[in-house]
C-alpha positions as a Markdown table, in Angstrom:
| # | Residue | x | y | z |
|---|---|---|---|---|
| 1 | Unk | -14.7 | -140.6 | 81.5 |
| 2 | Unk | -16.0 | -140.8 | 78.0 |
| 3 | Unk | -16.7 | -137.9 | 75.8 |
| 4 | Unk | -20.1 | -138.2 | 73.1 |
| 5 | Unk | -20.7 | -135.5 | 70.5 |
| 6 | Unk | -24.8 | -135.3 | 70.7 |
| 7 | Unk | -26.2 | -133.7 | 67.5 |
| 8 | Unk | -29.2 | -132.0 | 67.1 |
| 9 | Unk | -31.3 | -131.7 | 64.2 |
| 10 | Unk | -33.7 | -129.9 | 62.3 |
| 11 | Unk | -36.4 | -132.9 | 62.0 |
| 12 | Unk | -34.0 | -134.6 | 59.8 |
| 13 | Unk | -32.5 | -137.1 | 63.0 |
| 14 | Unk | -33.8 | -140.2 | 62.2 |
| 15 | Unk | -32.5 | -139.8 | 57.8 |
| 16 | Unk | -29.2 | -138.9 | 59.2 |
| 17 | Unk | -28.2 | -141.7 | 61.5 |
| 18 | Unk | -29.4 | -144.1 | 59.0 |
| 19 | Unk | -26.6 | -142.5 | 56.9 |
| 20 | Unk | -24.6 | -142.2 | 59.7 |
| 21 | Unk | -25.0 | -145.8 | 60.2 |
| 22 | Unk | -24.3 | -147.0 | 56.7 |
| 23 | Unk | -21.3 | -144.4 | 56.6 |
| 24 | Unk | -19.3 | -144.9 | 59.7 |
| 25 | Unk | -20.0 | -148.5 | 59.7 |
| 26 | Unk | -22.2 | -148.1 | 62.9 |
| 27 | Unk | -25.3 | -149.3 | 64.4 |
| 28 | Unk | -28.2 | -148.3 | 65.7 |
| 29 | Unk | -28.4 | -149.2 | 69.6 |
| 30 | Unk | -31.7 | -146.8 | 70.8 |
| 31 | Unk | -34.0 | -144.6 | 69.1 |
| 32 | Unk | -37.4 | -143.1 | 70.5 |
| 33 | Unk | -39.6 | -140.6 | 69.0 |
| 34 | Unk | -41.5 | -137.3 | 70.6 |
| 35 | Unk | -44.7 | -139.7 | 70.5 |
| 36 | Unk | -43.5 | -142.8 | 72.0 |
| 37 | Unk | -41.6 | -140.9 | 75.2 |
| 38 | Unk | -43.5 | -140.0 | 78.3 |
| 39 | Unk | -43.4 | -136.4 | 77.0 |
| 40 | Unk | -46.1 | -137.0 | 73.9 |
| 41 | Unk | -48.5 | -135.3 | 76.1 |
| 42 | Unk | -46.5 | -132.4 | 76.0 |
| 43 | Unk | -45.6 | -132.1 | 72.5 |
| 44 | Unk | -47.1 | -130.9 | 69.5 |
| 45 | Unk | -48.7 | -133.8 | 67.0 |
| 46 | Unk | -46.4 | -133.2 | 64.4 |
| 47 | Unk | -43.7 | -133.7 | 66.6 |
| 48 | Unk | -44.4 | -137.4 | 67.3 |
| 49 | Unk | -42.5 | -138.7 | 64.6 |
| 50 | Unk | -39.4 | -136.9 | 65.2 |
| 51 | Unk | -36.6 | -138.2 | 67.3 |
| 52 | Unk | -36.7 | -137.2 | 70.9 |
| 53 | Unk | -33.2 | -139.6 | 71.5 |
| 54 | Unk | -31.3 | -141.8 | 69.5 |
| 55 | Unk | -28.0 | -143.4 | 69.9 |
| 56 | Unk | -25.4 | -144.7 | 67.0 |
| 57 | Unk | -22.6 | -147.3 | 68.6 |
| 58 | Unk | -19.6 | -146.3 | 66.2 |
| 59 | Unk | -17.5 | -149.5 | 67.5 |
| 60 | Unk | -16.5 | -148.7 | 71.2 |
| 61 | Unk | -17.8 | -144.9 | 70.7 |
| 62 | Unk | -21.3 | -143.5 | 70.9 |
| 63 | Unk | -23.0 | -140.8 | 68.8 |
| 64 | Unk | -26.1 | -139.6 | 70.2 |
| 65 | Unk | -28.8 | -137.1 | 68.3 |
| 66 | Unk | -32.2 | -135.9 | 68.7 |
| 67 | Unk | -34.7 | -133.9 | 66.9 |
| 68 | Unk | -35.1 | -130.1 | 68.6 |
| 69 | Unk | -38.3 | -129.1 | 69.7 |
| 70 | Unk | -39.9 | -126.8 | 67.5 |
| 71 | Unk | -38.3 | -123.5 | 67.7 |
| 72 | Unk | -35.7 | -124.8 | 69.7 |
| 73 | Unk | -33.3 | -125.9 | 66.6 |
| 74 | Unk | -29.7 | -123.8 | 66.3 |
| 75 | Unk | -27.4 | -124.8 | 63.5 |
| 76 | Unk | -24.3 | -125.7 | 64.9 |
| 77 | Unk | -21.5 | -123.2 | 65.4 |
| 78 | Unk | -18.3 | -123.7 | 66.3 |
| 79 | Unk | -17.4 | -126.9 | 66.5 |
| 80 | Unk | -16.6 | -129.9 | 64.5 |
| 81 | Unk | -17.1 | -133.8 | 64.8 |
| 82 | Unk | -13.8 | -134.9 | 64.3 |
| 83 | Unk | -12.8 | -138.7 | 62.7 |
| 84 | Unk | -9.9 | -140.7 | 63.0 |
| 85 | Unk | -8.2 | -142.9 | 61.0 |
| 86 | Unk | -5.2 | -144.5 | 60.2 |
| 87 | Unk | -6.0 | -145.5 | 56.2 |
| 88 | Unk | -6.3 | -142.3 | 54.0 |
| 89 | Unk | -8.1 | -144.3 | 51.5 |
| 90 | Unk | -10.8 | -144.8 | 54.0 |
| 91 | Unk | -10.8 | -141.3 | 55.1 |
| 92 | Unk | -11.1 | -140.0 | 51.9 |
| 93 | Unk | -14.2 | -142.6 | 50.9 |
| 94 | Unk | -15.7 | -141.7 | 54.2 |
| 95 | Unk | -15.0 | -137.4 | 53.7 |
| 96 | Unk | -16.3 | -137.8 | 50.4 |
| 97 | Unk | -19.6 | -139.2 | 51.3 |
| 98 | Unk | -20.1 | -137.1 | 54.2 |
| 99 | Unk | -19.5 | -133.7 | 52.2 |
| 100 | Unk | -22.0 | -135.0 | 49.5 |
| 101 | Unk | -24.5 | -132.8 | 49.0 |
| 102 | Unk | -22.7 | -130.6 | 51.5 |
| 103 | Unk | -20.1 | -128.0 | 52.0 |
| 104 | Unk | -16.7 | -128.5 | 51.5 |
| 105 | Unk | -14.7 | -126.1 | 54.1 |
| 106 | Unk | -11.2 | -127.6 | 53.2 |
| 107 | Unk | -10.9 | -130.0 | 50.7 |
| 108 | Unk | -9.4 | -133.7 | 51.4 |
| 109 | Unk | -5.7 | -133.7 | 51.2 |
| 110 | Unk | -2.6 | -134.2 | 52.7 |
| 111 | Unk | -1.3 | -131.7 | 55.0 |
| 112 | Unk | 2.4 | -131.2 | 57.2 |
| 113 | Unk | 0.1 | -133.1 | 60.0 |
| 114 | Unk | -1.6 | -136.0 | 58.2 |
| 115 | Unk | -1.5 | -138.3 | 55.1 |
| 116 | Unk | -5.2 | -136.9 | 54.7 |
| 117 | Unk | -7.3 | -134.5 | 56.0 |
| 118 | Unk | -10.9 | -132.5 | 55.1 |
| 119 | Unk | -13.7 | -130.2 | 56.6 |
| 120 | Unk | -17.0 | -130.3 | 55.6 |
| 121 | Unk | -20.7 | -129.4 | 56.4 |
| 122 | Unk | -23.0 | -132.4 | 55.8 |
| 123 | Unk | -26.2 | -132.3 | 54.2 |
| 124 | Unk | -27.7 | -132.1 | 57.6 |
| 125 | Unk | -25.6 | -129.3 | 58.5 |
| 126 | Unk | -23.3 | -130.9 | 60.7 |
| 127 | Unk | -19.4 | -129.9 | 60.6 |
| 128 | Unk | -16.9 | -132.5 | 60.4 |
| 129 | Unk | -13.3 | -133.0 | 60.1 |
| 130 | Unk | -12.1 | -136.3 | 58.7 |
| 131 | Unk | -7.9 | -136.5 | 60.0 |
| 132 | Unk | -5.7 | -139.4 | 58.8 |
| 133 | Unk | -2.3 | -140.6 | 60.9 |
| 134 | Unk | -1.1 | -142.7 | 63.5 |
């Protein structure tokens, strides 16, 4: 079994998993918009440039996101897409450009757990918590 976070935006999808990308050292593997899926028919014109599916290969795991339909968008609440690494030094570089332009919720540090961990709010509103061990 493999777990994916799928994250939903705002009409923002298809800026954040560029930076996503760039960030996590990922790539790109699918993306399709409202208008190019079966369902353009069905959707409102200024929909068609938004991201009805996308998927980010983040080297052996997957990150998928979309674009809500209108009026279907909810902020996320309670949860947190959590990374893991071994190097604090690249935990830190990756927390800090993550809660750029964001929310910091704890800052970057070490803690009686880990030789580095933070919580932030990107500045696409998804949570993260960056976590640095063995």
């Amino acid at each position: 079994m493999q777990v994916n976070p799928y994250l939903s935006f705002n009409g923002q999808c298809a800026e954040a998993i560029k930076f996503y990308e760039q960030v996590l050292g990922g790539r790109i593997t699918f993306q399709q918009t409202w208008g190019e899926s079966p369902m353009a028919s069905e959707m409102p014109a200024e929909t068609h440039d938004k991201i009805m599916h996308a998927t980010v290969d983040l080297d052996g795991s997957t990150l998928m996101c979309a674009d809500s339909p209108p009026d279907h968008y909810q902020a996320p609440r309670g949860i947190h897409v959590t990374l893991h690494y071994k190097d604090p030094v690249e935990g830190q570089r990756v927390f800090n450009t993550l809660a750029a332009g964001g929310q910091i919720e704890m800052p970057f540090q070490a803690t009686f757990w880990s030789s580095g961990f933070g919580m932030c709010v990107d500045r696409f509103g998804i949570p993260w918590m960056v976590n640095c061990g063995s």
